[in-house]
Every structure is written in C-alpha cells, then in structure tokens.
N, C-alpha and C positions, 0 to 999 in steps of 0.2 A: 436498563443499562445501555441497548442500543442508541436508543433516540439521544444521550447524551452525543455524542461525535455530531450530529445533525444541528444538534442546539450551538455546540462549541463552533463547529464551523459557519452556521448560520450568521453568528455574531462578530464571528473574525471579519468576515464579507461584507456585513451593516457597520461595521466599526471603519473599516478601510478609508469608507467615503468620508471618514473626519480625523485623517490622520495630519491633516494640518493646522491641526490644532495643538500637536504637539514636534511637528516638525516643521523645516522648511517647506517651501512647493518643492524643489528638485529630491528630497527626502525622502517627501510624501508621495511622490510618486514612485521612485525607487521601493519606498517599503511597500505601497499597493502592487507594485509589479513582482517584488519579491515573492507575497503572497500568495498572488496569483501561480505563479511559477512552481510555486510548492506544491498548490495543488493536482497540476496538471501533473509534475511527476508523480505523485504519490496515486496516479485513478487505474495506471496500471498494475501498480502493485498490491493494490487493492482485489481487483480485479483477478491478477492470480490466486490471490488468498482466496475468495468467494469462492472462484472456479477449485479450487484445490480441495477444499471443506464438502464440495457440495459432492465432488468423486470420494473422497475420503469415507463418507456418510450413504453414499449408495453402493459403495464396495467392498460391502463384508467381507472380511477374511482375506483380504489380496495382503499378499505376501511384500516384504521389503526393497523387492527389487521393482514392485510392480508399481508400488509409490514414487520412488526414486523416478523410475520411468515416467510416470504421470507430471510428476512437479516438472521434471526436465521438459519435457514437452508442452507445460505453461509455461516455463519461464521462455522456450522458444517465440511461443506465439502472442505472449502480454510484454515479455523483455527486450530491454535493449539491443545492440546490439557489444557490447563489452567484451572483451577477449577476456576470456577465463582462462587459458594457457596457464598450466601448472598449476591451479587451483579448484580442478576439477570435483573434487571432492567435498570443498566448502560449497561451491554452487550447488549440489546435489545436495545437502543439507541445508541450505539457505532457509529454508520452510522455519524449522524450527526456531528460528529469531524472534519467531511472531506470538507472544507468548497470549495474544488473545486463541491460536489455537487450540491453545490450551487451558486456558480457563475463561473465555467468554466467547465458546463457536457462535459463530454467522455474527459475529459482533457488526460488521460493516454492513449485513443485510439491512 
C-alpha cells in the first residue's frame, strides 16, 4: 500500500515532461510548475506526520497533553509560519485530518 504514493507520484513527474501535449507551452508550464509547487508544500507536512507516527509509536502510554505537546512542537519546527490567533485549538488537533494515521501508519515511509 505504501509504494503506491511513490508510483502515483513517480508518474505525475514523468507525465509533466509531456504536458504539451494537451496544453499550450505557457500552460504547460504553469501546470509543470504548479506541480512542482505542490510538492514542495506538501514534504513538510509530510514530514511532520512521519515525525509524529514515529514519537506516537515509541511513546507508550504518554498521556494527551504530552501528544498535544509533541504535534505543537513539529508543527513549530516542519510548519509554516501562519498565525494561528484564535484558532489555537484546531492547530493542536490538526494531526487528526490525516486519516492515514489512522488506518495506514508510516504510510509515507
């Protein structure tokens, strides 16, 4: 199940190089850079998730608040830099969006 993400994106990246085939050149570039772009967002968040899974799985037992702690302190060090003002609470739940957490851990391994 993991090696599927590697395949999908492997193809998105060999596919890119012939996107003017269905697009213009200023398109097709746009859509190659697009993609690109995507990616690059999505390696840190990634990244937390791995990092998050991996303390999750070596920390028996830690209590709610000690998770809460852990997530907050990846998202400082892999996240943006976004003002969470007022929405404190949904960023300290953020984890949970990620629903391979929960039913396919270390999926991005």
């Amino acid at each position: 199940m993991e090696f599927c993400e590697v395949a999908s994106m492997s193809m998105e990246l060999l596919g890119a190089d012939h996107f003017q085939v269905f697009y213009n050149p200023p398109d097709a570039a746009r859509a190659k850079r697009t993609l690109l772009e995507g990616i690059i967002r999505f390696l840190p968040w990634m990244a937390t998730i791995d990092s998050f899974q991996h303390w999750l799985y070596t920390h028996d037992g830690h209590s709610s608040q000690e998770r809460t702690a852990q997530w907050l302190a990846l998202i400082e060090r892999f996240g943006s830099r976004i003002d969470w003002s007022g929405h404190e609470k949904a960023r300290a739940t953020q984890w949970q969006r990620q629903l391979h957490l929960f039913h396919h851990p270390f999926y991005y391994n």
